[in-house]
C-alpha positions, 0 to 999 in steps of 0.5 A, spaced: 345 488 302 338 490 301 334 487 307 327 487 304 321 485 309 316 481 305 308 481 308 301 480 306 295 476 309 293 469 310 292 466 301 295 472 300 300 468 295 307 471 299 309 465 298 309 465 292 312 471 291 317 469 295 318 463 290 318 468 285 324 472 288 328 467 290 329 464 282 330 471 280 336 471 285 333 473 292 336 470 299 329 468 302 329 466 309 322 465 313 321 467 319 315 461 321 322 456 319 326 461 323 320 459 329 319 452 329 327 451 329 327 457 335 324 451 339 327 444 336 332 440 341 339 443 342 336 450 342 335 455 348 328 456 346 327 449 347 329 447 355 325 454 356 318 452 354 319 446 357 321 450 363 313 455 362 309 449 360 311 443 363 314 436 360 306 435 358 307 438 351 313 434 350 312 428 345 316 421 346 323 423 342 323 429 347 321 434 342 315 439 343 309 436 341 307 444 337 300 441 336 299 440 344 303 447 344 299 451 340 292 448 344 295 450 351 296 458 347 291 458 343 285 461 347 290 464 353 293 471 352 299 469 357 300 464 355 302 466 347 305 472 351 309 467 355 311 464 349 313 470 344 318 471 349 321 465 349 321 464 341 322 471 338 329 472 341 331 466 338 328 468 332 332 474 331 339 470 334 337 465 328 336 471 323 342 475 325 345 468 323 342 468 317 344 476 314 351 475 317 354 472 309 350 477 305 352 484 309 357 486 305 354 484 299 349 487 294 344 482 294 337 482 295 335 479 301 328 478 303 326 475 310 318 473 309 314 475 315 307 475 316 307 478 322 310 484 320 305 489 322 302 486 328 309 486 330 311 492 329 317 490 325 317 495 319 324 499 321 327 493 321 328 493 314 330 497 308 325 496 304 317 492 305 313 490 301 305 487 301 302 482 298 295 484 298 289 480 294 282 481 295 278 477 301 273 472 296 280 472 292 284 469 298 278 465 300 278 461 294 285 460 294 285 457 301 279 452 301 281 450 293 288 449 295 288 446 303 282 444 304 280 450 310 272 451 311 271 459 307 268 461 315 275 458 318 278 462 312 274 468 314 275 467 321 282 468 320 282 473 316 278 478 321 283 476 327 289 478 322 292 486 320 288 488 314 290 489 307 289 496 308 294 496 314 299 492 311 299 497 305 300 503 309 307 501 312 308 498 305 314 501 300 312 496 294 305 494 294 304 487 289 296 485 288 295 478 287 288 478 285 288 476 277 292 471 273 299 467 275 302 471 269 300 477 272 304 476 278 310 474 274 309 480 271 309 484 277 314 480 281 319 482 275 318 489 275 319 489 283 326 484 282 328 489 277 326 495 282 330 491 288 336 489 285 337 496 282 336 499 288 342 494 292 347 495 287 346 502 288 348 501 296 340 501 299 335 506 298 335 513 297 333 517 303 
């Protein structure tokens, strides 16, 4: 199994590229996804928010109600901090999970992290690989696509790892400033790159 890390900024098109992957022959798993189920009803997670945050964040089906959940963390240091270390340990039991079929395998498996950087997470992996695009780039995809104000899109592109940053842990590095073609074109060369590297048992050290 070739684990490879895959990051890049809000409207950078990491997803896109996931996409891209995956049709090639990419395992894509998401560490948002792995997040949100971190937390569902039945899981650990769940009884231990509960637990920090009061049954106010619940809604009537006795889920957590992740709008409420994300108000009460948003502006509060402690409690986000609180937060994370509930979810991240479900999020790697959830992974560990996830990796366990492909271990033994040559394939290609790429877990979309967009924290990556900020997290620390890069020695986890075989490879990684950003997703960089310029900011006017990422602000026009943001306000055409989802309908975000450019000063909230801005806004958050300040309080996130820059370009630069995610590039310096980087071992592939994909632009995503120009056309879809150019993209597919890049992410072909990448998933030819990455699937020779499996099949020879990992990268050369």
């Amino acid at each position: 199994m070739l684990l490879v890390g895959l990051t890049g900024g809000i409207g950078s098109g990491k997803s896109t590229v996931a996409e891209m992957l995956q049709r090639r022959g990419a395992v894509v798993l998401d560490a948002d996804q792995f997040a949100r189920r971190a937390i569902d009803p039945g899981r650990p997670g769940h009884g231990r928010v509960v637990e920090a945050f009061g049954e106010g964040i619940l809604s009537g089906d006795g889920a957590i109600d992740r709008d409420r959940l994300a108000a009460r963390v948003f502006a509060d240091a402690e409690a986000r901090q609180a937060l994370e270390a509930i979810i991240h340990p479900e999020v790697a039991s959830l992974l560990a999970d996830a990796l366990e079929p492909y271990r033994d395998s040559h394939r290609v498996v790429v877990y979309v992290v967009p924290l990556l950087v900020e997290n620390h997470l890069e020695g986890m992996f075989d490879l990684v690989v950003t997703v960089s695009a310029e900011e006017n780039a990422r602000v026009a995809r943001l306000t055409g696509q989802r309908g975000m104000g450019a000063a909230d899109v801005r806004a958050r592109l300040a309080a996130q790892a820059s370009d630069a940053e995610r590039e310096r842990v980087a071992d592939r590095v994909i632009r995503n400033d120009g056309s879809k073609e150019g993209l597919e074109r890049s992410v072909a060369a990448l998933w030819a790159d990455l699937a020779d590297t499996a099949a020879r048992g990992g990268p050369e050290t």
